[in-house]
C-alpha positions as CSV (number, residue, x, y, z in Angstrom):
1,X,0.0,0.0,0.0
2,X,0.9,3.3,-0.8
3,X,1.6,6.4,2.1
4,X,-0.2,9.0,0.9
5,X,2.2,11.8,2.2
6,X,4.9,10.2,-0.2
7,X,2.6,9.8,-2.7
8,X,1.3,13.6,-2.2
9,X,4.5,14.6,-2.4
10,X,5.8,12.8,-5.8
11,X,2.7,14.2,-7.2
12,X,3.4,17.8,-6.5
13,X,6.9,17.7,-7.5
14,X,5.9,16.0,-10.8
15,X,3.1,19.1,-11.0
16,X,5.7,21.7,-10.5
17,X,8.1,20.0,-13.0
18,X,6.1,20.9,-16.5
19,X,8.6,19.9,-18.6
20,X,8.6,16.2,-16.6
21,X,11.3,14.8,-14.8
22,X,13.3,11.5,-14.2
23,X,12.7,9.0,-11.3
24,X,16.1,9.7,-10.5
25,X,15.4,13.7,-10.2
26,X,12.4,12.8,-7.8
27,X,14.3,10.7,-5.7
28,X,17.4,13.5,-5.2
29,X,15.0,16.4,-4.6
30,X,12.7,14.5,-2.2
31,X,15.1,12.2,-0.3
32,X,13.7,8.7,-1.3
33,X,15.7,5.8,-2.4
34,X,15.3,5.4,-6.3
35,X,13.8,1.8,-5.8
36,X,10.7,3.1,-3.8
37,X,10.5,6.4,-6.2
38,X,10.5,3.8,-9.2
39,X,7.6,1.3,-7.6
40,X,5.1,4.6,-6.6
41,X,5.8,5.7,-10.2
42,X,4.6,2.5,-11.5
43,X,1.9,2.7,-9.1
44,X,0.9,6.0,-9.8
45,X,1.0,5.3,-13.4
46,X,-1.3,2.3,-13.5
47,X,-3.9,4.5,-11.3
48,X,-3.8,6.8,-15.0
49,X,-2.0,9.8,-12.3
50,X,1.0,10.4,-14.5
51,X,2.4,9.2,-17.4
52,X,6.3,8.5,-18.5
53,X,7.8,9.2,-22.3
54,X,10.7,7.0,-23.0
55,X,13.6,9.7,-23.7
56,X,17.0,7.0,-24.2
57,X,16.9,4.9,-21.9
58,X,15.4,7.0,-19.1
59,X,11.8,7.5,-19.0
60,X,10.4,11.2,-17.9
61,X,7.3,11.2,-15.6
62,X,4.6,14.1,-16.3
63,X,1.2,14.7,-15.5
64,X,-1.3,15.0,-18.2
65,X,-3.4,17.9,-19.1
66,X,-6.8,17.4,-20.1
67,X,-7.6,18.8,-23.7
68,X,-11.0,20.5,-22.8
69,X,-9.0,22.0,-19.5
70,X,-6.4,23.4,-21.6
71,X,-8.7,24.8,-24.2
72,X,-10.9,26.6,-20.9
73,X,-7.5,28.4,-19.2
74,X,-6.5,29.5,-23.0
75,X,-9.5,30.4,-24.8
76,X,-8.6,34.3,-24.5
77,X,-11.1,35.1,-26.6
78,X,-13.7,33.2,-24.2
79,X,-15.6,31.3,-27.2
80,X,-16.1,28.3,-25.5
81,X,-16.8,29.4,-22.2
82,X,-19.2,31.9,-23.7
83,X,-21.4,29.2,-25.5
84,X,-21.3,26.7,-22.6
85,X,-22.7,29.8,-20.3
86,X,-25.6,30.8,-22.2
87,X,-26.6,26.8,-23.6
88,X,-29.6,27.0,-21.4
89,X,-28.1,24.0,-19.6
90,X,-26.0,23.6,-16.8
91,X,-22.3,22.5,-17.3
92,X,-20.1,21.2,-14.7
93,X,-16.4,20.3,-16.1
94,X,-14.3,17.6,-13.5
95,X,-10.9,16.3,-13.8
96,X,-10.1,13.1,-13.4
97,X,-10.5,12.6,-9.6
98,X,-14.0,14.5,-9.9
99,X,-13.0,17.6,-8.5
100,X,-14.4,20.8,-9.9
101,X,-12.5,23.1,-12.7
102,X,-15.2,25.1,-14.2
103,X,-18.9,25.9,-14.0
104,X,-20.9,28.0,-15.9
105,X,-23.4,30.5,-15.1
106,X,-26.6,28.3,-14.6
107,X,-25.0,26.6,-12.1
108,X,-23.0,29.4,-10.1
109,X,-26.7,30.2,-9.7
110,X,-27.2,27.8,-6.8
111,X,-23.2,28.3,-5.5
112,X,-22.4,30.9,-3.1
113,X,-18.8,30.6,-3.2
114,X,-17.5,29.9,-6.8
115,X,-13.6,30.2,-5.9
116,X,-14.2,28.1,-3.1
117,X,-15.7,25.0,-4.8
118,X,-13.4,25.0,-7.6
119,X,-10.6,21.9,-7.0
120,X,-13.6,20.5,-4.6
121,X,-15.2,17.0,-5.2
122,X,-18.3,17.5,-6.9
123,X,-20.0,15.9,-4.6
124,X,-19.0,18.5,-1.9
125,X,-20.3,21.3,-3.6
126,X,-23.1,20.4,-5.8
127,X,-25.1,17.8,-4.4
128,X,-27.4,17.9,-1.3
129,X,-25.4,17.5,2.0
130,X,-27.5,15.0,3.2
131,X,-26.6,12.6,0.0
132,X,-23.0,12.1,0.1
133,X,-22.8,10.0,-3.1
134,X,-20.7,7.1,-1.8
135,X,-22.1,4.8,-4.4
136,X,-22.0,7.7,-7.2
137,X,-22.5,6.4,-10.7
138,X,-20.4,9.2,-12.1
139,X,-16.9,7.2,-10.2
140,X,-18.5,4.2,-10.6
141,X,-18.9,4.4,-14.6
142,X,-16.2,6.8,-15.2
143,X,-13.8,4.4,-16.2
144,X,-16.0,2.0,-18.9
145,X,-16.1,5.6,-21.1
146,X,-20.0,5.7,-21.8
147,X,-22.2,8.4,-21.3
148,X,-25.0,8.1,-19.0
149,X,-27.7,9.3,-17.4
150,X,-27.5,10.4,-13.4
151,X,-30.4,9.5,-11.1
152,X,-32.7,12.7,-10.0
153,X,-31.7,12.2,-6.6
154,X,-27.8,13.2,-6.6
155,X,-28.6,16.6,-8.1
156,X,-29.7,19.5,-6.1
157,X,-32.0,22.0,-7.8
158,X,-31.8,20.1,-11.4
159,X,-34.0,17.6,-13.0
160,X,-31.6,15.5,-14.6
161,X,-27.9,15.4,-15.3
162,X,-26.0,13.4,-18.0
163,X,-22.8,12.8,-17.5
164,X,-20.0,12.1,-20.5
165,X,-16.4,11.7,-20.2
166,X,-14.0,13.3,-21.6
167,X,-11.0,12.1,-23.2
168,X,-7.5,12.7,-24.4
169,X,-5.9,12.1,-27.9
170,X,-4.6,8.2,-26.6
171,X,-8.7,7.8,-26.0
172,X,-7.9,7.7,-22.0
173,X,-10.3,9.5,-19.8
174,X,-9.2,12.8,-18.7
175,X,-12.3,14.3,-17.3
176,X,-16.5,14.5,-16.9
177,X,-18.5,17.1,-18.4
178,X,-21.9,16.9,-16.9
179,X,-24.8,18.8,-18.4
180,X,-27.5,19.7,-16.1
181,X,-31.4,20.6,-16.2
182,X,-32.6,23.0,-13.9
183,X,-36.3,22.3,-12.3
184,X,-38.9,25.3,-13.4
């Protein structure tokens, strides 16, 4: 079993290094012996956490960006952001461990503290507090790569929700969107 801190750790020097780095890089800067940084990589890897190009015979560990996350932080001119605000729908864009990256308008709606949601599990910030989601379809399904349909009862103050993942150029899931309808 993995320790979390070490893991935590690995994972944020990995994030800091955008260029990617090499086991033996993570095991100098954090202090861990290059046999244990090499079997949490591997680890960490087969959870879809990070990924690894072979450069030589060294392979450099990175942590992939999600297409439709990149294309939200650099749309300057705010096309897509514009369109998925006024769709009539509500859209709620995860990453890969559920948490939060973007909302649009509908949905801040029923948020009082946008900032403070964003990087939160959705489940934490958009469902009812009473209904914690342990069995939630959206983790459960994430991983087969269909699109479905979320039961009424996760959803506070919407009808329905469908929920589709989103995926990278190797077809591996990067992401939900879900898109939302509000009760009238």
């Amino acid at each position: 079993m993995l320790n979390n801190n070490t893991t935590d750790k690995i994972l944020n020097f990995i994030k800091s290094n955008n260029m990617g780095c090499s086991s033996s890089e993570i095991s100098k800067k954090l202090k861990i012996n290059r046999v244990t940084i090499t079997k949490y990589l591997s680890v960490l890897n087969s959870q879809g956490l990070i990924k690894y190009k072979d450069i030589g015979m060294a392979k450099s560990w990175y942590i992939e960006k999600s297409p439709i996350l990149e294309i939200l932080k650099n749309d300057s001119r705010n096309n897509l952001k514009d369109m998925l605000n006024f769709m009539g729908k509500g859209v709620v864009i995860l990453d890969k461990e559920l948490k939060i990256v973007w909302i649009n308008k509908l949905v801040q709606e029923d948020v009082k503290d946008i900032e403070k949601i964003k990087g939160d599990y959705c489940y934490k910030a958009l469902r009812d507090n009473d209904h914690i989601c342990e069995n939630c379809d959206i983790a459960n399904n994430m991983n087969k790569g269909k699109t479905y349909k979320v039961p009424n009862e996760c959803i506070k103050n919407f009808k329905s929700m469908i929920a589709s993942p989103i995926f990278n150029q190797d077809k591996d899931i990067v992401g939900v969107i879900e898109i939302l309808d509000r009760v009238e």
